[in-house]
C-alpha positions in Angstrom: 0.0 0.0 0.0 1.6 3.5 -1.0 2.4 5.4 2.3 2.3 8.9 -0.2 -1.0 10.4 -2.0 -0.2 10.7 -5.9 1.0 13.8 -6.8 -1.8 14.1 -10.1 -4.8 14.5 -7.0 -2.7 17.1 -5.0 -5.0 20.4 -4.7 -3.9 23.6 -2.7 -7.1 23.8 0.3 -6.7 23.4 4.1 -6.0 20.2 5.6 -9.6 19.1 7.3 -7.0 17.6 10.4 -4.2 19.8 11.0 -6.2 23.0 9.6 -3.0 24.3 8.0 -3.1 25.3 3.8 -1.3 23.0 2.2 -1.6 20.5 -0.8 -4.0 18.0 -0.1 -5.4 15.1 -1.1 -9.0 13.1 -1.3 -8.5 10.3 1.5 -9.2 6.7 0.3 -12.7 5.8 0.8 -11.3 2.3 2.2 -10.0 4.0 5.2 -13.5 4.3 6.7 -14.8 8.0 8.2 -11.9 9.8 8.0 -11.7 13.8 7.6 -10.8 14.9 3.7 -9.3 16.1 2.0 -5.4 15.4 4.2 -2.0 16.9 3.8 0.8 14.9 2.9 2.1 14.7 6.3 -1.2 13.6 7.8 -2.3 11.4 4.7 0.8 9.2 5.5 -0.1 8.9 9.0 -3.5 7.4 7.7 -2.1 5.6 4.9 0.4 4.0 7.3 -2.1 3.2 10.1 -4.5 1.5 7.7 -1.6 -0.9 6.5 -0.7 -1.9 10.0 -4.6 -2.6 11.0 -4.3 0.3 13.2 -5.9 3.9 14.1 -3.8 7.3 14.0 -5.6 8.3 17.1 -8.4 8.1 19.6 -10.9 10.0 17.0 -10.0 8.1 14.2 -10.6 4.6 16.8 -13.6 6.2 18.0 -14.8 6.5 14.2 -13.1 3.1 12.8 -13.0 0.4 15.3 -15.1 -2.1 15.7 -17.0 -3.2 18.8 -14.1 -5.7 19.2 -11.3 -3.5 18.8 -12.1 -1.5 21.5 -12.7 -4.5 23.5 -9.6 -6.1 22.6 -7.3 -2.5 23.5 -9.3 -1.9 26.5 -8.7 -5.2 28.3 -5.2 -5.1 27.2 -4.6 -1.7 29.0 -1.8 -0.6 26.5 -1.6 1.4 23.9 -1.9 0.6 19.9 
């Protein structure tokens, strides 16, 4: 899975996480509710979290995970 957005979809807009004006990119329907369009910076950090089955932060769990998931990383007590 690419960890970097393709330059062709780039577009100059604010980044709908980190609110800064940036290029940004559509994010990949695949990765479930997740804010669009992302910078490069934080369209890695959901491109990477999606490949390793995991969630860039609590939000993006809080959106993502299922019922299990949550289950499974509470009992553990650490963090993903």
């Amino acid at each position: 899975m690419p960890t970097s957005p393709t330059p062709v979809t780039a577009a100059e807009g604010r980044c709908a996480r980190c609110k800064q004006s940036r290029a940004v990119f559509p994010a990949k329907a695949e990765w479930g509710d997740v804010p669009t369009p992302l910078c490069t910076t934080d369209w890695q950090r959901f491109a990477e979290a999606r490949a390793n089955r995991t969630y860039v932060d609590w939000a993006d769990a809080f959106d993502n995970a299922s019922d299990e998931e949550f289950e499974a990383h509470l009992s553990s007590g650490s963090p993903r």
